[in-house]
Structures are given as C-alpha cells and as structure tokens.
DRENDO-1510 file (C-alpha; in Angstrom, 1 decimal, always signed):
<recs>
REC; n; res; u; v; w
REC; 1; UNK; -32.9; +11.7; +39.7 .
REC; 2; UNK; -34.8; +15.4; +40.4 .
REC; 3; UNK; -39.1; +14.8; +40.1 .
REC; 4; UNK; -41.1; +18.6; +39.8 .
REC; 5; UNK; -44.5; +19.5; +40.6 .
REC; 6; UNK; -45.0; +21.0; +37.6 .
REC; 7; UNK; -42.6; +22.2; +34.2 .
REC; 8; UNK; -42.7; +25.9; +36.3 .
REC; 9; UNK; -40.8; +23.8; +39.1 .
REC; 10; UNK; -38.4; +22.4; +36.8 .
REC; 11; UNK; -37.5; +25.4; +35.5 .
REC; 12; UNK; -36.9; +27.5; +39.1 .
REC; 13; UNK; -34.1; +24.5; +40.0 .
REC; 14; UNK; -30.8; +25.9; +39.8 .
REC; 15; UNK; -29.3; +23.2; +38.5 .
REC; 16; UNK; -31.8; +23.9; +35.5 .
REC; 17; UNK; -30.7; +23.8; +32.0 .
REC; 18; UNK; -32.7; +24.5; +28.4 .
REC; 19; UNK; -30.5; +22.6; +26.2 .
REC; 20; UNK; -31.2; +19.3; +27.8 .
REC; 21; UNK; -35.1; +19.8; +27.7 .
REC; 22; UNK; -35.1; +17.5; +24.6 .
REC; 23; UNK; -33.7; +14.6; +26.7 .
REC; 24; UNK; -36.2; +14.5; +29.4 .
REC; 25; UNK; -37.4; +11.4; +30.3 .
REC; 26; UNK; -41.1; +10.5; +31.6 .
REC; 27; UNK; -41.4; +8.3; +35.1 .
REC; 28; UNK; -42.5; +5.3; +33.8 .
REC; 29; UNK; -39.2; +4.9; +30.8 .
REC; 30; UNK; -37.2; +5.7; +33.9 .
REC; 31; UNK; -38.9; +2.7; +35.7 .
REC; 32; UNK; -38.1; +0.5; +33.0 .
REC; 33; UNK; -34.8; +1.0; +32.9 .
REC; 34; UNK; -33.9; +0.6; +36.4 .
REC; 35; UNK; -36.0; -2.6; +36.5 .
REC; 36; UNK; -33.4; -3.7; +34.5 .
REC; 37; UNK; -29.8; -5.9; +35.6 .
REC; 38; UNK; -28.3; -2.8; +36.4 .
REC; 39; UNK; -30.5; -1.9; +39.3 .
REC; 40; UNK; -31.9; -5.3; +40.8 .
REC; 41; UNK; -28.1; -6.3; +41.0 .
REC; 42; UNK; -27.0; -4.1; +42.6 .
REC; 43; UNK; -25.9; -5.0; +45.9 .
REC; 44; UNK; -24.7; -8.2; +44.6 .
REC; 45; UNK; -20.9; -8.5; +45.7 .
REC; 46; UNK; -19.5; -8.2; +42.0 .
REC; 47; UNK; -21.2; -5.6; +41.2 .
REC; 48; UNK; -18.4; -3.2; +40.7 .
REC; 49; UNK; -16.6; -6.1; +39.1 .
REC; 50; UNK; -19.0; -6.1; +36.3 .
REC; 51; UNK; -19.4; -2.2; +36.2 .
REC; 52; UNK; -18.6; -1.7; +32.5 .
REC; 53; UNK; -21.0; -4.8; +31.5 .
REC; 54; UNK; -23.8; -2.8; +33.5 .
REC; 55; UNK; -23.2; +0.3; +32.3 .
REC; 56; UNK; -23.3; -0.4; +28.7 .
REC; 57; UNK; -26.8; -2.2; +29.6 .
REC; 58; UNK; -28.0; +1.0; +31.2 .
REC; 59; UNK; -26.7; +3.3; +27.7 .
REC; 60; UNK; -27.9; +1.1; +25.7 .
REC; 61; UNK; -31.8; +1.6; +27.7 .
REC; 62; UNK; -31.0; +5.2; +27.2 .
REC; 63; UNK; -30.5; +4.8; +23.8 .
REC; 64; UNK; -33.7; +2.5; +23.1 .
REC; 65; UNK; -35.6; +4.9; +24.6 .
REC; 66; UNK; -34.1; +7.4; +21.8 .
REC; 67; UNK; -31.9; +9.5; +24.6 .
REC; 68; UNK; -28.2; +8.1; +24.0 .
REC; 69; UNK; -26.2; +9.4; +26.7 .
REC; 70; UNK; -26.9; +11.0; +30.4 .
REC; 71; UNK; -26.9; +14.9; +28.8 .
REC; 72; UNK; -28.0; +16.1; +32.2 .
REC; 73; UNK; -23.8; +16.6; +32.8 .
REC; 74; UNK; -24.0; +19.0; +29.6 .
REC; 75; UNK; -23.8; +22.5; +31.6 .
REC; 76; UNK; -20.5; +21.2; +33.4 .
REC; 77; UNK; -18.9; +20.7; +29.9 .
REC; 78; UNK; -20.9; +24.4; +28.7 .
REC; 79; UNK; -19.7; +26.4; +31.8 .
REC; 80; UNK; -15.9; +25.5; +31.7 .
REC; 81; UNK; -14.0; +28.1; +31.1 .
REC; 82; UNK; -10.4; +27.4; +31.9 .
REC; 83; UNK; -8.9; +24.5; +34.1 .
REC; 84; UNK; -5.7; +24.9; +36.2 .
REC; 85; UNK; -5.1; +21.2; +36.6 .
REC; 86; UNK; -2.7; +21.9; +40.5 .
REC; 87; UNK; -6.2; +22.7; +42.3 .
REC; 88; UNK; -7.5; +18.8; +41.6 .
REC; 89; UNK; -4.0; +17.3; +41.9 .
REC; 90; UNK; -3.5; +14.5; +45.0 .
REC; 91; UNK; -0.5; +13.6; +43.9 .
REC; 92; UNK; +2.3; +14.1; +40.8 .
REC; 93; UNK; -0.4; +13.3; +37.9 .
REC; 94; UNK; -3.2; +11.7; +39.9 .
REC; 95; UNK; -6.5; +13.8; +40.1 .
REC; 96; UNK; -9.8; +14.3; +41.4 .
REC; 97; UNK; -12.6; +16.4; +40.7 .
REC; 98; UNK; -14.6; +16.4; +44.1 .
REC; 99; UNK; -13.3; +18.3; +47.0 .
REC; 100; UNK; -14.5; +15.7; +49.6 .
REC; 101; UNK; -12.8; +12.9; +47.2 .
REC; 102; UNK; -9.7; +14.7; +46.5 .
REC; 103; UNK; -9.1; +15.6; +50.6 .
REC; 104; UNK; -9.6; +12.0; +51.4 .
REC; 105; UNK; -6.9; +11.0; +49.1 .
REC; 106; UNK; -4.8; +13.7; +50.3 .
REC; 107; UNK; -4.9; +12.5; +53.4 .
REC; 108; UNK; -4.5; +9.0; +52.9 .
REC; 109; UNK; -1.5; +9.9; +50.7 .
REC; 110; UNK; +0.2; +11.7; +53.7 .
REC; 111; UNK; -0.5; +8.7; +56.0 .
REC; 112; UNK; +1.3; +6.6; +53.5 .
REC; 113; UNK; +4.5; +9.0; +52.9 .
REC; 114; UNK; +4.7; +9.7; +56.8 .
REC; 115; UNK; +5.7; +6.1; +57.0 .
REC; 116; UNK; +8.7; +6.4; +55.1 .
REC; 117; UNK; +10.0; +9.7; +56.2 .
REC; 118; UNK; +10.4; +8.3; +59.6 .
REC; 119; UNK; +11.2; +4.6; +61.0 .
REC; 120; UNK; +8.6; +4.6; +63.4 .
REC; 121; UNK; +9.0; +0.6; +64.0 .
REC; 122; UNK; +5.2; +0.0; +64.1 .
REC; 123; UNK; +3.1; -1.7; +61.6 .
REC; 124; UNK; +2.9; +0.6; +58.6 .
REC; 125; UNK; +0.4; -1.1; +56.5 .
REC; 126; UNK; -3.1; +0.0; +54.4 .
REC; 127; UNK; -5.7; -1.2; +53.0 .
REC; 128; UNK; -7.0; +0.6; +50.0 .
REC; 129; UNK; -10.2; -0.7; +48.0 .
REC; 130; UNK; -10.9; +0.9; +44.6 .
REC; 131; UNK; -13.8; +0.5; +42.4 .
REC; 132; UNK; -12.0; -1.3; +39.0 .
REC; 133; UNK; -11.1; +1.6; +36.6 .
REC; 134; UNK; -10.5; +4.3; +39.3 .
REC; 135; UNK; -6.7; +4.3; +39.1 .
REC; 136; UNK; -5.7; +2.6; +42.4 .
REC; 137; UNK; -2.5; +1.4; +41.5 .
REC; 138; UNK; -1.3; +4.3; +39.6 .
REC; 139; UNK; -2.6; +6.4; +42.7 .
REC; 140; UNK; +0.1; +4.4; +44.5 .
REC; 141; UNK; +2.6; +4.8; +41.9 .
REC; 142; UNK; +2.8; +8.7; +41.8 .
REC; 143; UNK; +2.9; +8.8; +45.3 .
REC; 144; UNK; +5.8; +6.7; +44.7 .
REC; 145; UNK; +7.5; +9.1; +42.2 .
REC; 146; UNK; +6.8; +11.4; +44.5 .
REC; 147; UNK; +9.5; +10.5; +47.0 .
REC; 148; UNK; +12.6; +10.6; +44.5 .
REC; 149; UNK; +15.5; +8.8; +45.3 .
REC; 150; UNK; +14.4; +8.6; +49.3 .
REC; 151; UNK; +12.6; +5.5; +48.9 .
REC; 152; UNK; +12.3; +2.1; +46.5 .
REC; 153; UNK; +8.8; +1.5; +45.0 .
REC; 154; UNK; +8.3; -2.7; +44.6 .
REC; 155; UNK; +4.8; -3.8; +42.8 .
REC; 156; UNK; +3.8; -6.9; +43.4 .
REC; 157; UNK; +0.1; -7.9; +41.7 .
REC; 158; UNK; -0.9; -11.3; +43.8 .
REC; 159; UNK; -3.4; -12.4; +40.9 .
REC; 160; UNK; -0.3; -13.0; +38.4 .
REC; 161; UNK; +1.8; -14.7; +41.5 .
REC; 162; UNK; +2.1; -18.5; +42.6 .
REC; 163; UNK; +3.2; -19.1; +45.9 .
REC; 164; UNK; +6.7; -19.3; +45.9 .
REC; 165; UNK; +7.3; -16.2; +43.4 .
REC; 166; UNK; +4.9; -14.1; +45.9 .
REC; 167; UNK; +7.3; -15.0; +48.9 .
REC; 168; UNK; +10.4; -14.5; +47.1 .
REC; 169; UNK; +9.1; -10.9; +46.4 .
REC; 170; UNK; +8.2; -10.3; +49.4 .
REC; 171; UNK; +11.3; -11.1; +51.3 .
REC; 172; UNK; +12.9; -8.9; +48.9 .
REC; 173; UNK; +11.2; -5.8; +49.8 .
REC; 174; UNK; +11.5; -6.8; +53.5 .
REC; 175; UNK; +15.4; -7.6; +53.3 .
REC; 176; UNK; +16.2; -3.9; +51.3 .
REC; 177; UNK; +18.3; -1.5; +53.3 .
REC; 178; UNK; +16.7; +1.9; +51.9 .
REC; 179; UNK; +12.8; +2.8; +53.1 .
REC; 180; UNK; +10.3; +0.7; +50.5 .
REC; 181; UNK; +6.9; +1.0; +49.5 .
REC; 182; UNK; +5.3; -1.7; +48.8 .
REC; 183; UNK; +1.6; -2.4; +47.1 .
REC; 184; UNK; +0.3; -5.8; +46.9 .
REC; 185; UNK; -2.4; -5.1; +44.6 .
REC; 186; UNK; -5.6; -8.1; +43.8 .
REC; 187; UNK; -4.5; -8.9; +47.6 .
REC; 188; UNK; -8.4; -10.3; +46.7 .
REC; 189; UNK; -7.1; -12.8; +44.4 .
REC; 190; UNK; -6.7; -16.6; +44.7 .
REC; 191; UNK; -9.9; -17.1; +46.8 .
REC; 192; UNK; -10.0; -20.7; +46.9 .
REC; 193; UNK; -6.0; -20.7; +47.8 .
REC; 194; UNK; -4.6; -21.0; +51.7 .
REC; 195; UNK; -1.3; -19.7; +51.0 .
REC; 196; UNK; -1.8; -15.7; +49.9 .
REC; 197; UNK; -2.6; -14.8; +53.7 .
REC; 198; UNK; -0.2; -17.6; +55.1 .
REC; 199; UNK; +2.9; -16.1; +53.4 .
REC; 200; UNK; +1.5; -12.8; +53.4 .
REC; 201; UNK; +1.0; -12.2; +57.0 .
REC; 202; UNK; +4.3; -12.5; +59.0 .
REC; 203; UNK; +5.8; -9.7; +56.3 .
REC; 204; UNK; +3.1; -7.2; +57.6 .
REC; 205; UNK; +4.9; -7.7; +60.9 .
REC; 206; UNK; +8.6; -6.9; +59.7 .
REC; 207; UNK; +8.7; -3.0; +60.7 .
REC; 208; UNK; +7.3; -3.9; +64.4 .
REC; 209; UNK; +10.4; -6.5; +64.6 .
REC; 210; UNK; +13.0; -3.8; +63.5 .
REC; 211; UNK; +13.9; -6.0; +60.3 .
REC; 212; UNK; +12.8; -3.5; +57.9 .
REC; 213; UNK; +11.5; +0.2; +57.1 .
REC; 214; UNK; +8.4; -0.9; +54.6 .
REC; 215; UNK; +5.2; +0.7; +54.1 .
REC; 216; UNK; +3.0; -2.2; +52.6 .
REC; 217; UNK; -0.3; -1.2; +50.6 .
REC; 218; UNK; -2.8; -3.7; +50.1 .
REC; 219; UNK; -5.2; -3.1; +47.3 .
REC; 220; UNK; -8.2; -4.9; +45.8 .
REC; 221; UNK; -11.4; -4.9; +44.1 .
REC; 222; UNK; -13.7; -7.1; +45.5 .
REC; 223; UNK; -17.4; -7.1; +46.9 .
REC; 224; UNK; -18.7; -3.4; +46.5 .
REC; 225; UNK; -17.0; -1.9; +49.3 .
REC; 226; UNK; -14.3; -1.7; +51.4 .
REC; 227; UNK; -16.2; -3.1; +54.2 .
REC; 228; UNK; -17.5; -6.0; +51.8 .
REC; 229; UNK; -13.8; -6.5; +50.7 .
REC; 230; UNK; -13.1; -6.0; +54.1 .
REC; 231; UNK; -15.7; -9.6; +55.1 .
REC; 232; UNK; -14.3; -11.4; +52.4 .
REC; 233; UNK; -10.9; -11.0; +53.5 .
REC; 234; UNK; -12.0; -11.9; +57.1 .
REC; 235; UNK; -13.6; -15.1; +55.4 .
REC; 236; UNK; -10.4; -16.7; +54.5 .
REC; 237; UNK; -7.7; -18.5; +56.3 .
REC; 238; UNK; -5.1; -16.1; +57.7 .
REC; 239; UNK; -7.5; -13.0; +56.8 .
REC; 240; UNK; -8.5; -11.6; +60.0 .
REC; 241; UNK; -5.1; -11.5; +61.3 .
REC; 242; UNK; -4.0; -10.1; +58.1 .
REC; 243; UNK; -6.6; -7.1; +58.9 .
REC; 244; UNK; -5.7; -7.2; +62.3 .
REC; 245; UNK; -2.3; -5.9; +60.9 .
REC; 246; UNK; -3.2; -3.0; +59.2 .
REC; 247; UNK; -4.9; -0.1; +61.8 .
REC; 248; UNK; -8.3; +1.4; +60.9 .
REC; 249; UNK; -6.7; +5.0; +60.4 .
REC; 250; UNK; -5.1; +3.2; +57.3 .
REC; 251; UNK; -8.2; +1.8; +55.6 .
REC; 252; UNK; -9.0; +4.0; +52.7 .
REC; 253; UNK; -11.4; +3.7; +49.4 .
REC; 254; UNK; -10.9; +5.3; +45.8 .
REC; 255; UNK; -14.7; +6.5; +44.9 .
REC; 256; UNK; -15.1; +5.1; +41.4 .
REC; 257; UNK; -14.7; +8.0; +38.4 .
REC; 258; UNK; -18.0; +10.6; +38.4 .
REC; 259; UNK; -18.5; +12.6; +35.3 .
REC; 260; UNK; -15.9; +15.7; +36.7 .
REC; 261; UNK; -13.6; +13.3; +37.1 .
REC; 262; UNK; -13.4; +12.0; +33.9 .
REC; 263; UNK; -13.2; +15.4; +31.9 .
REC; 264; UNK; -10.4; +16.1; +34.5 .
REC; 265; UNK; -8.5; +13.1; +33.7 .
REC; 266; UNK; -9.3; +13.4; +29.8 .
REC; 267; UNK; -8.0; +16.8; +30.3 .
REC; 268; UNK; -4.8; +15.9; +32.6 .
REC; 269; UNK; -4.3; +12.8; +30.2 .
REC; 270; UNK; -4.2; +15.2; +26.7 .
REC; 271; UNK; -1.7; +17.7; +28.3 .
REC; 272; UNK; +0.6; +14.8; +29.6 .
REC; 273; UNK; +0.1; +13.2; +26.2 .
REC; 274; UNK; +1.2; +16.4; +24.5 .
REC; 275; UNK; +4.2; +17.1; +27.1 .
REC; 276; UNK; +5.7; +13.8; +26.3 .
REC; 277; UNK; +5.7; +14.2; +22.3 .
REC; 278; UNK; +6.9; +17.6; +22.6 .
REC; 279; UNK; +3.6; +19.1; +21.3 .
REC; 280; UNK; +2.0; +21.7; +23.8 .
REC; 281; UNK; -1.6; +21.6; +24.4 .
REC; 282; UNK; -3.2; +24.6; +25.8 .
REC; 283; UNK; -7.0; +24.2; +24.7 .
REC; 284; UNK; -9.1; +21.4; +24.5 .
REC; 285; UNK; -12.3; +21.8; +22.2 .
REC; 286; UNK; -15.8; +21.3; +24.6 .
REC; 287; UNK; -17.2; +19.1; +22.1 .
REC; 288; UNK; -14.3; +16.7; +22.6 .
REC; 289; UNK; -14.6; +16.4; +26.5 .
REC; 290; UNK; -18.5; +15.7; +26.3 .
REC; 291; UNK; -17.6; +12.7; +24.1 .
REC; 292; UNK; -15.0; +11.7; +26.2 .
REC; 293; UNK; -17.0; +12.4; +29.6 .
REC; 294; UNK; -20.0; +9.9; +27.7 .
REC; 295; UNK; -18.6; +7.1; +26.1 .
REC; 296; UNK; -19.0; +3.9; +27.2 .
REC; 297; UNK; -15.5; +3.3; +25.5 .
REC; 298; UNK; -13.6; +5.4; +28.1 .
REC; 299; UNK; -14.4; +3.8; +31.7 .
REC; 300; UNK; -11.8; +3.3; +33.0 .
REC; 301; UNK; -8.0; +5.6; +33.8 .
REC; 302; UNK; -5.9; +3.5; +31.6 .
REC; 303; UNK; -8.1; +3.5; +28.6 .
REC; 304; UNK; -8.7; +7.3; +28.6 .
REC; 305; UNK; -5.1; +7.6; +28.8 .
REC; 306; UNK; -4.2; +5.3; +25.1 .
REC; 307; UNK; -6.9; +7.9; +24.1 .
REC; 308; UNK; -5.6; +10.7; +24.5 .
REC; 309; UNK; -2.3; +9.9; +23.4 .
REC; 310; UNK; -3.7; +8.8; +20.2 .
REC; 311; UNK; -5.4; +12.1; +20.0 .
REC; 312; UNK; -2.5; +14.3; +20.8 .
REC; 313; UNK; -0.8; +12.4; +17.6 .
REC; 314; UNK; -3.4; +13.6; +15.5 .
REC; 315; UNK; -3.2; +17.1; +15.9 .
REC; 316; UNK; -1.3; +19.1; +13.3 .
REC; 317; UNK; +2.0; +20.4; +14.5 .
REC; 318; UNK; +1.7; +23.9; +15.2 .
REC; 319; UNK; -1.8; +23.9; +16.5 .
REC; 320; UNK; -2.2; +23.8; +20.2 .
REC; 321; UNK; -5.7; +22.9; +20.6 .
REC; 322; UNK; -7.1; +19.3; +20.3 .
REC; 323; UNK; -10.5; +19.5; +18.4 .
REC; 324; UNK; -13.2; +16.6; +18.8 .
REC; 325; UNK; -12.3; +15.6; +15.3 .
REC; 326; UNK; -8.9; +14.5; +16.7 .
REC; 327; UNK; -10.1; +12.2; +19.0 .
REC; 328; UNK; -11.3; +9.7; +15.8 .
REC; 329; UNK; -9.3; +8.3; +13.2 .
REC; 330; UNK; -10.4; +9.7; +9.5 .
REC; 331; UNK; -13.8; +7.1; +8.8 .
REC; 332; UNK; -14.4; +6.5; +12.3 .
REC; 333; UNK; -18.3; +6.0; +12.4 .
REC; 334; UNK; -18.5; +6.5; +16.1 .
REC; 335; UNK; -17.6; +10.1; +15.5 .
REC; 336; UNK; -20.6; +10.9; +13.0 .
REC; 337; UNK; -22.9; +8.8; +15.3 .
REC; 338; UNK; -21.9; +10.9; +18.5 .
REC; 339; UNK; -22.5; +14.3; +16.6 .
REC; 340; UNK; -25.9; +13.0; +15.2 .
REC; 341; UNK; -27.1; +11.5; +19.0 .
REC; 342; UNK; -25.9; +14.9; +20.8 .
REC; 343; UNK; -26.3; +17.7; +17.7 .
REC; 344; UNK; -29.8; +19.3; +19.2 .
REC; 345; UNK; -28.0; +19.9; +22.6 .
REC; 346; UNK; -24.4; +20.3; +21.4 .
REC; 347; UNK; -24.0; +22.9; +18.8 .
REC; 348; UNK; -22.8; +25.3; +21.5 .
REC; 349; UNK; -20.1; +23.2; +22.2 .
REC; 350; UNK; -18.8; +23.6; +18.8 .
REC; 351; UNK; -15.7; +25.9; +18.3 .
REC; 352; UNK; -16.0; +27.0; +21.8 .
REC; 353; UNK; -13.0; +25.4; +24.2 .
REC; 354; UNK; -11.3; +24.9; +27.7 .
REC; 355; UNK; -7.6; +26.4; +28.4 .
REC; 356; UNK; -5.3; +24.5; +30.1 .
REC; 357; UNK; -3.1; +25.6; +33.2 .
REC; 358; UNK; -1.0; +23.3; +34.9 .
</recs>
C-alpha cells in the first residue's frame, strides 16, 4: 500500500497509472478491510492452508466497497508487449516471474540434479515448503523429466499412505539399481500418527550406507513457513532426527504465485494447451490475462492449467490467438460481470494482445 502527501504526489510516482484513478481507495475503507479475518489471522499457523477462503473474503471487501478486483496490477497487463516464455523458465514447463524467485529455484533445482549425476554416498535429502497452489510437486516433477532416461522419478504423497503401503514404497525406491528421485510430498500429514517419521527416517540414511543412489525430497504445506513447517516437524516423534538428515544448504521454499506469476503461467499454460491439441497459439488477448491474473477462480497452478485447456478448445481452428471471450463458455455470466466490474479501466485492453515466444 503507497500513501501521498497530496494527489500532485501521487501523480510524480513512477509506478503511477491514470486508468486506475477510479479505483482508489480512501484510508479508512482500507482500514476496514484489513480489520477483517484476512489480516488479524494472519500469523496463525494455517494461514496459507486457508489462503483461498481468505482471499475470496478480502475480494469480496473489495467488491463491497464497489472496487472488485486489485486493478493496481493493470499497467503490467497494459505494458506487455511480447513474452519469450525461456527467460522465466526454472525448469522444462515450470516458471517464475520474479528474478530473485526464479534464481532461488534455479539453484535449488541444481542442488537436487547434482545428486543424481554423481553417487556422492552422503545424505542427499531436501526439504522444500510451498505455499498450497504454488506448484511444488509439479516443480519436482519437471525437474524429474528433465533427467530422461538417467534416473527413475517415484511420488509418494504421505497423506493418502497408511503405514505399511508408505514403507513398502519406500523400500522400493531404496532397493532400485538406477539413480532415483524421490518426493514424499504432505511429509506434514498424519500429525497425531508416530509412525510417518519412524518409518521414514532410517530411508533418509540409505545413500550414506552405500545401499542406494536416492535423492529424497520432502515437501509440505504446513504453518506459514518453512521455518514454522520446519517447528512442527521438530514437534513430533522422530522429527528432529528426520531434519537432522537433510543439511540446511537443502532447505528451500516456493514463494506462493504474485500477480506476474500468474499471467506467466496463464500464458505458459495456453501455449502448452495449444501444443498438445495441435492448435498453435501465438497471441493471447490482454483482456483475457487481466481476467485470469484477478479471479478468485484461478488460485492455484492446477486450476489455471484445466483453464486454459478449456480455452484452447474454444478457439476456432485457424486462429492463433485466444481472445477473452474464449476463456467462458457461450452464457457464462462471470464473463459479462468481469467486463461490467473492469470496463472504465479496461477498454484498452480490448483487441490489443501479447505474442508468444517459447
């Protein structure tokens, strides 16, 4: 939130923009919202576990207070030009908008891979934390397809596992004879249980015994951090020597999806969706990707992905461009309702769109 001296201020900030001059908000509306759930919960330990619930309580205060979306984003739709999706990439189809985001991934990623290109026979494990909706497991899955044939990929999710399937999967990863990587994703799950940790724990030890060549990745969602993932871990029987297992160098977080994120993915998502149904997408109408960069419907990676396949079905073969029109089936309320909320701000974004490069 930016606060001026005076409308003269406002308008010297660089960051400055005349088409969202209808949506400004006084103080005190800003007050009450943020007195709401949404801000006096907010270090509460599930509070990224109950993201979506608290951001459709903090549109919908937007919306009371007659301003239905946060249009301060609007000149990062306007000023898009064209978009060569290889400068976000991390990894095969995984993407990130933020530099500092992207070369933490990066990095992480080559930590992970390093594992498996050598036998180093030391503990290979991570720890990965990811706010829910920020693609953490299919993160780990294209770096996965990244290796070809020169490693398995095993995905084991502990929340759907009892105790005797979890060990049975586990000892198969261990006993392979090729390189493995391995994600245990909700390692969080079962909180009231003994066993996850019990079982779990002598496996994170198999590389250091020369039994196997794994890289294990364990992923979860809990408290609001890593570090509060990270104390509820400790917290249970087994946990601290299951951290004790995995070095610091290998603890890494997914930053939940920011605005550029989510027109990068909507973007990465429609030219995916158009490679696999052999229909080519080269533009993408602005209109469209302020919609999808908004909606309350499209938190999360796997829902803007079913999206935008539906989309790319819609368009007329022929035509390479996806127009917002495509994005709603014919009758679709939500698509007169958008145009009617946004229309005073919008109208440039109108017949005016972004072209693709890989």
């Amino acid at each position: 939130m930016n606060l001026f001296r005076s409308e003269e201020h406002a308008r010297r900030w660089p960051l400055y923009s005349s088409a969202a001059e209808d949506y400004i908000l006084p103080i005190s509306t800003w007050l009450e919202i943020f007195s709401g759930p949404l801000f006096r919960e907010r270090l509460s330990p599930d509070y990224f576990e109950k993201s979506g619930e608290y951001l459709a309580q903090y549109h919908a205060a937007l919306r009371d207070a007659g301003k239905a979306s946060p249009y301060w984003n609007y000149p990062l739709i306007a000023e898009l030009d064209t978009v060569r999706l290889s400068r976000y990439r991390v990894v095969g189809r995984y993407t990130r908008f933020e530099p500092a985001v992207l070369n933490e991934l990066k990095d992480a990623r080559n930590r992970v891979v390093a594992g498996l290109e050598r036998h180093s026979h030391h503990r290979e494990n991570h720890l990965l934390w990811a706010a829910p909706g920020s693609g953490k497991t299919f993160l780990i899955e294209q770096v996965a397809a990244s290796l070809g044939e020169s490693a398995d990929y095993r995905e084991i999710n502990l929340a759907k596992q009892d105790a005797p399937r979890f060990e049975q999967k586990l000892e198969a990863a261990v006993a392979s004879d090729r390189p493995v990587l391995c994600l245990v994703d909700e390692v969080d799950a079962h909180a009231g249980e003994k066993w996850p940790y019990e079982i779990l724990m002598p496996h994170l030890d198999a590389n250091a015994r020369g039994e196997a060549h794994i890289v294990i990745v364990l992923a979860g969602s809990s408290g609001f951090s890593l570090e509060g993932m990270k104390q509820r871990i400790a917290g249970r029987p087994k946990g601290a020597d299951v951290l004790s297992r995995i070095p610091n160098a290998n603890h890494f977080t997914i930053q939940p999806l920011g605005f550029g994120d989510r027109v990068l993915v909507a973007l990465s998502q429609l030219h995916e969706a158009g490679a696999a149904l052999g229909h080519e997408i080269q533009e993408v109408e602005k209109l469209g990707l302020y919609y999808i960069a908004v909606s309350d419907r499209l938190a999360s990676a796997r829902q803007l992905q079913e999206f935008a396949a539906a989309a790319v079905e819609r368009v007329p073969r022929g035509d390479d461009r996806v127009k917002y029109d495509h994005l709603f089936v014919p009758g679709d309320p939500e698509n007169k309702r958008f145009w009617i909320d946004v229309s005073n701000i919008a109208r440039d974004l109108v017949n005016s769109y972004v072209v693709l490069e890989a």
